[in-house]
N, C-alpha and C positions, 0 to 999 in steps of 0.2 A: 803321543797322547797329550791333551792339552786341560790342563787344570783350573779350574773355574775357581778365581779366591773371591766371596763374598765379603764386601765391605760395608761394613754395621756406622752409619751416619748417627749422630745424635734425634734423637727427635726433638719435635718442641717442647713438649715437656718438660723431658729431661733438660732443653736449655734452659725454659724459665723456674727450673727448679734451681739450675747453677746460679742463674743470676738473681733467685731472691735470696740464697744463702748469701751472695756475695755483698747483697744490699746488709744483711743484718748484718758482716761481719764488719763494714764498714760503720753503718751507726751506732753499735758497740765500741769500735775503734777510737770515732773520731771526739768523743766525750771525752775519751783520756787522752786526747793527743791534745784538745782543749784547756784539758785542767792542768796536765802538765805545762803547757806555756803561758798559762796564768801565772802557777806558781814558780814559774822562772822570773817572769815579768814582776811579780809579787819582792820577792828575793832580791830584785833590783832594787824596787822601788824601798825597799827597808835599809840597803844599804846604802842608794843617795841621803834618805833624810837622813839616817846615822853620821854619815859624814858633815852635811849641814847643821845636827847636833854637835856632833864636835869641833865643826867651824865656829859655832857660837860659844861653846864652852874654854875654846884656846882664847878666843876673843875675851872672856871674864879673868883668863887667868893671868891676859896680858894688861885687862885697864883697871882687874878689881871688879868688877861691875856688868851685867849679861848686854847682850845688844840693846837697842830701844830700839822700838818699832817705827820710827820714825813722827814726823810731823808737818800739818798741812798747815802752814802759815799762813796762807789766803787767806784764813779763817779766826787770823787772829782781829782781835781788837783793836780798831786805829787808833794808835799810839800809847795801846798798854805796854808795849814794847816797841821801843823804836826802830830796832836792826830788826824787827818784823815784820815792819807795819804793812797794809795792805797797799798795793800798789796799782795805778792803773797807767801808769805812763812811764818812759825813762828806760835807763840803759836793763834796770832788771827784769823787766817787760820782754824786753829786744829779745834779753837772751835765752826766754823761753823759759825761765822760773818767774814765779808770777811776783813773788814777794820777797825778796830784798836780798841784802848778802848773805845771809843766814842757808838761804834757797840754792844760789847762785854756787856757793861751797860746799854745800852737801851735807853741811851739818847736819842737815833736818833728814836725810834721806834714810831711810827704812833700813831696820836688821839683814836683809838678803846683801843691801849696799855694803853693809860694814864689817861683815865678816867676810867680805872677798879675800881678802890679802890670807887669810887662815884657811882657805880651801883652795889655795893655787891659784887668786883671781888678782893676784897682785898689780900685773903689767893692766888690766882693766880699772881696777881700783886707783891706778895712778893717773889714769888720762887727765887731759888739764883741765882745769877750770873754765872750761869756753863752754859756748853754746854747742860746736863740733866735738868737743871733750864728750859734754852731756849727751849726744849724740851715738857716741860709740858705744858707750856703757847699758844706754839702753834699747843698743840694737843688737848687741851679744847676747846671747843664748850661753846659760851656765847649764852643762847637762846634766848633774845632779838634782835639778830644780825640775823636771820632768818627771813626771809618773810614767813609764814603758806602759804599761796597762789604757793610761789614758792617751798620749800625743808624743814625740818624739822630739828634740828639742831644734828648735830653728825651720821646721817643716813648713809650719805654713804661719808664721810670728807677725807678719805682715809688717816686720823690722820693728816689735818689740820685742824685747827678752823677758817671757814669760815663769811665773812658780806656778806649781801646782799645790806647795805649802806654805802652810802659813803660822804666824807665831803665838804662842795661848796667852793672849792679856788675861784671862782672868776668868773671873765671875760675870763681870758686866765690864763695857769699852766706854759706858758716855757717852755725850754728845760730837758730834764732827769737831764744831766749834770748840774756842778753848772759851774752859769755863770763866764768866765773870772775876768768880776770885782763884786765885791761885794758891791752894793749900792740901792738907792731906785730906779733906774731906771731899776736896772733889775728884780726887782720883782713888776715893778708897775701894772703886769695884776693879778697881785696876790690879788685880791681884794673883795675876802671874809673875813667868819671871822674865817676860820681854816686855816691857809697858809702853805707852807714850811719851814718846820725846818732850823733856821738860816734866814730866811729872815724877822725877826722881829715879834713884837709880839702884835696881836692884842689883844687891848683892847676895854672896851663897849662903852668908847668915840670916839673911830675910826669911829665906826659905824654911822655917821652923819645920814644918810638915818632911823636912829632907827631901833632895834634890833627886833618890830615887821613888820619891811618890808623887813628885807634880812633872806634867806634861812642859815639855816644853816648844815643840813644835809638832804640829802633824798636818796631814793632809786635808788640804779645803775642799767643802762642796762647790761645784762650776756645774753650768749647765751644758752636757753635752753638746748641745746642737750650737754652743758660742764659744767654742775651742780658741776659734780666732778674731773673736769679735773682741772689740774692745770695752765690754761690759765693767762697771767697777770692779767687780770681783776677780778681774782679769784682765786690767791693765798691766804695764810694766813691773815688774818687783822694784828696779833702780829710780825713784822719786821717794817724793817727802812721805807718802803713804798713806798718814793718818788718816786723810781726809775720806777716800776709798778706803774699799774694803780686801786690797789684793795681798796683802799682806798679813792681816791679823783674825782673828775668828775669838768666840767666846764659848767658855762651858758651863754650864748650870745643868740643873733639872730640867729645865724646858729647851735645851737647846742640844743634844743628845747626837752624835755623828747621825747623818743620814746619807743614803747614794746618791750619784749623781742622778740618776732616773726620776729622783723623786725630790729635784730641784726645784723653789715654787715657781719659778718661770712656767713651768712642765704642771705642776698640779694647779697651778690656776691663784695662786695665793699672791706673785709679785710677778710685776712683767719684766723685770730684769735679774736682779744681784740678789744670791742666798744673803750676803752679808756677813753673817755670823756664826755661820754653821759648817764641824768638820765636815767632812766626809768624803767618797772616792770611787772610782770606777771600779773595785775591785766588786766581785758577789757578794762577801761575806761580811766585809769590813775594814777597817781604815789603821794606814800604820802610824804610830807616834814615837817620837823618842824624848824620852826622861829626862830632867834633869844631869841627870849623870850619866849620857850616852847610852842608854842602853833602848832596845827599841821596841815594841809593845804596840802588838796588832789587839785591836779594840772592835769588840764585835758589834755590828749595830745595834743587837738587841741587851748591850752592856747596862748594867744597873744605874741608874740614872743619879742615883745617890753617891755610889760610889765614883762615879764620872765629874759629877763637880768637884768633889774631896779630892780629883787627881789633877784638876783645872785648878785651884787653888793652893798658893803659896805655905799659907800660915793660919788658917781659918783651925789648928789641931785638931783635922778628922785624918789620921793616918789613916791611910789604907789596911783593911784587912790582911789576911796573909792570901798571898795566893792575888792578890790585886783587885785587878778589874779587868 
């Protein structure tokens, strides 16, 4: 006797019924698989600038005094200063700093330069004083200086050593140029706690407003689509600095973190450099860390009042409870 087994095939229905369930469990899915590696990426990034915070903070406790932001001597006045003066020929030429020994030794070079040796960047920090010295330092990649959310460090640097933070001068930065006269009135918007090289030196007592209510570093706006371009806002960290904008940003009322998406390259306002403005790849908002190490994610729609009182030193607008 021979037994007939009937075997039951899927239809099509019942397949595209499988496979639109399978569509939604995935686009359900992949939103959290999303946000979860943001907020890893996020997590990262709060802990390099933290450490970058306390790079700069062992730096004050080692000279007295926070980093300076560095200085663009090109820009000085022919012979208000003589170890600065502008150069256009001779050996300081040659060796690829544009403006005199000052240039040549690094004195002038930017807060990311100077707290190497306090985040493990010693044997960089020590390279010699040559033009192939100058050379190494700013073809290293520090990976703490990388936002995970935005680019990864050395990937595509095109042999500079990129930040993606920068340090809070203040209320206002000035002009490029050093000013005419040299005194407190011209650097009085200068009222963070990393300033310009040569405009004095802040210490933790400046800081009247306390060290845990002013910003001291956090994440700069860059325009996406110039990751690797060498835009000011995106030159090297390791030079004098001031001059560009790769290093330093300002906060006020009018200058409020915004995303990278909504860089003015992008909305039509400048064809290159934000200049002056935090902000970050992340959706929601941008990480900073405090005066006294501690790190404080700022949302972009943060109070604009309260945002300058945490950009400035000593203006006594303490921050409410509960911050910003």
């Amino acid at each position: 006797m021979s037994i007939t087994v009937h075997r039951r095939a899927f239809t099509l229905v019942e397949l595209l019924v499988v496979i639109a369930i399978v569509a939604v469990l995935v686009g359900l899915l992949l939103p959290a698989v999303q946000s979860a590696r943001e907020s890893a990426r996020r997590a990262r990034c709060a802990s390099g600038i933290r450490q970058l915070g306390l790079g700069a903070i062992r730096f004050m406790e080692s000279k007295g005094f926070f980093p300076p932001a560095g200085k663009d001597a090109c820009y000085e006045s022919q012979g208000q200063q003589p170890s600065h003066r502008q150069c256009t020929a001779g050996p300081a030429l040659a060796q690829g700093g544009c403006c005199g020994p000052a240039d040549i030794d690094r004195v002038e070079w930017s807060w990311g330069y100077q707290i190497l040796p306090f985040i493990e960047g010693q044997s960089i920090f020590d390279q010699p004083m040559t033009a192939a010295g100058h050379a190494v330092v700013r073809r290293t990649p520090i990976p703490i200086m990388y936002c995970p959310t935005r680019r990864s460090p050395g990937t595509a640097d095109l042999g500079r050593a990129r930040t993606d933070y920068a340090a809070n001068v203040g209320h206002t930065s000035g002009s490029r140029e050093s000013p005419p006269t040299v005194g407190a009135a011209a650097f009085a918007g200068l009222s963070g706690l990393i300033i310009r090289t040569g405009a004095g030196k802040v210490r933790p007592a400046q800081a009247r407003d306390g060290l845990s209510n002013t910003i001291l570093l956090g994440e700069k706006q860059i325009n996406p689509r110039d990751f690797v371009t060498p835009y000011d806002e995106n030159e090297t960290y390791a030079s004098t600095g001031w001059g560009d904008t790769e290093v330093r940003r300002i906060g006020n009322q009018s200058n409020v973190p915004k995303p990278d998406l909504q860089h003015p390259s992008i909305t039509g306002t400048n064809a290159t450099a934000s200049s002056s403005v935090f902000g970050s790849s992340h959706t929601n908002g941008v990480c900073f860390v405090l005066g006294d190490g501690s790190v404080r994610w700022v949302s972009y729609s943060v109070d604009p009042v309260a945002y300058e009182r945490a950009c400035r030193r000593d203006d006594g607008q303490v921050l409410a409870s509960g911050g910003f």
